[in-house]
C-alpha positions as CSV (number, residue, x, y, z in Angstrom):
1,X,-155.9,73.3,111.7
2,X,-155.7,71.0,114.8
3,X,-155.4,71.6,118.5
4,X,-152.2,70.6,118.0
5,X,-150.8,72.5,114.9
6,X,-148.3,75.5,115.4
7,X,-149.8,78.8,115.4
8,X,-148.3,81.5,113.0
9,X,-147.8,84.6,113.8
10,X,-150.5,86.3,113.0
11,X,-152.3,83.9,114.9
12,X,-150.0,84.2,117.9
13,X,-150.6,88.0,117.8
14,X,-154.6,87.8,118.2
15,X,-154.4,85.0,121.0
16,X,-152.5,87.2,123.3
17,X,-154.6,90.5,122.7
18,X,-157.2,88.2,124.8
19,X,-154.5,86.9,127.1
20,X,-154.3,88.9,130.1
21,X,-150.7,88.3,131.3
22,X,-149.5,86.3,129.2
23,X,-146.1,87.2,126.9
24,X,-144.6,85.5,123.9
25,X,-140.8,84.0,124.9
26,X,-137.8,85.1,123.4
27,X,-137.6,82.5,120.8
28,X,-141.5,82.7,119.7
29,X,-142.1,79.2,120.4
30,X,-144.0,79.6,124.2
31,X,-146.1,81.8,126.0
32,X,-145.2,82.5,129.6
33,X,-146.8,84.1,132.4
34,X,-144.9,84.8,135.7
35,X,-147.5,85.4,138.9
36,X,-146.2,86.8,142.2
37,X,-147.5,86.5,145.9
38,X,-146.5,86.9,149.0
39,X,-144.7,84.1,150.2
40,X,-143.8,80.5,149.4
41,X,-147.4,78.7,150.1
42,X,-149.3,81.0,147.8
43,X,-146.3,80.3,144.9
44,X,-146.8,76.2,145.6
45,X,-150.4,76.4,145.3
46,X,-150.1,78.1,142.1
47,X,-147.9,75.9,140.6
48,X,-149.9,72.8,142.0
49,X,-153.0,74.3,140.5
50,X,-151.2,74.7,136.9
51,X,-149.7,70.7,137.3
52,X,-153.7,70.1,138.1
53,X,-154.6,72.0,135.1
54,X,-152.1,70.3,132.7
55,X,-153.4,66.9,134.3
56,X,-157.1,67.7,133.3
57,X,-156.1,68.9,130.0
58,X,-153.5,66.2,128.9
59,X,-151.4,69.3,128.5
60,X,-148.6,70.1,130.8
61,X,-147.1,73.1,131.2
62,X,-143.5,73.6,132.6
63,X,-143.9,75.3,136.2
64,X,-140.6,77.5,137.8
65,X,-141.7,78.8,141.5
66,X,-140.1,79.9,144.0
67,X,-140.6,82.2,147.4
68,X,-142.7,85.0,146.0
69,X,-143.6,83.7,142.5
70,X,-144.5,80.7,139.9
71,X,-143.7,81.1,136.8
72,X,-146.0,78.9,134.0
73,X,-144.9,78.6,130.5
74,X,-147.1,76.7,127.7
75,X,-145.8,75.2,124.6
76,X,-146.0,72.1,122.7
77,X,-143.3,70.1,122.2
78,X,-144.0,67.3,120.0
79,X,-145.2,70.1,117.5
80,X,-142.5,72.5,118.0
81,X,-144.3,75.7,118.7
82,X,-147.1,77.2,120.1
83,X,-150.7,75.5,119.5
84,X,-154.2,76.4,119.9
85,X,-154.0,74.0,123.2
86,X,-151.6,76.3,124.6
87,X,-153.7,79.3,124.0
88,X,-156.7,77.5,125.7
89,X,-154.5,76.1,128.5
90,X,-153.5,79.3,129.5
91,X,-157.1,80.8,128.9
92,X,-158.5,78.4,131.1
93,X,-155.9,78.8,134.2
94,X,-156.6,82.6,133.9
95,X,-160.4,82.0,134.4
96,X,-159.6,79.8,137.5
97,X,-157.4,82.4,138.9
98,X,-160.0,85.6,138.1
């Protein structure tokens, strides 16, 4: 399996047991994680820090924020699901926000 092959679902399951905050989307195919703060500034620096993130990794997540909250969702398109770069993507903006 490569970075970039879709998880299953067993696979899924034991990524987000170590994946403090982070919640599987409706359809399956993303993980999400919504952070909230008080006030816009905090919410832009979030989502800047998530675009840095996606920038170092070659892996870009899709960022909602707004006054009080960002909102970061991981998935990979070109394979159609969720991927083992998603997983670490996520892992690694939780360590930078620990």
């Amino acid at each position: 399996m490569t970075e970039r092959t879709p998880l299953d679902t067993d696979d899924i399951a034991r990524a987000l047991e170590g994946l403090a905050g982070w919640s599987l989307t409706q359809e399956g195919r993303a993980i999400t994680r919504r952070f909230d703060f008080k006030g816009f500034a905090r919410a832009v620096e979030m989502a800047n820090l998530a675009a840095w993130l996606g920038n170092r990794h070659d892996h870009h997540p899709d960022i909602a924020f707004g006054w009080g909250y960002c909102a970061v969702t991981f998935t990979t398109h070109d394979a159609g699901g969720l991927t083992r770069a998603d997983i670490d993507c996520a892992a690694r903006l939780n360590a930078l926000v620990a």
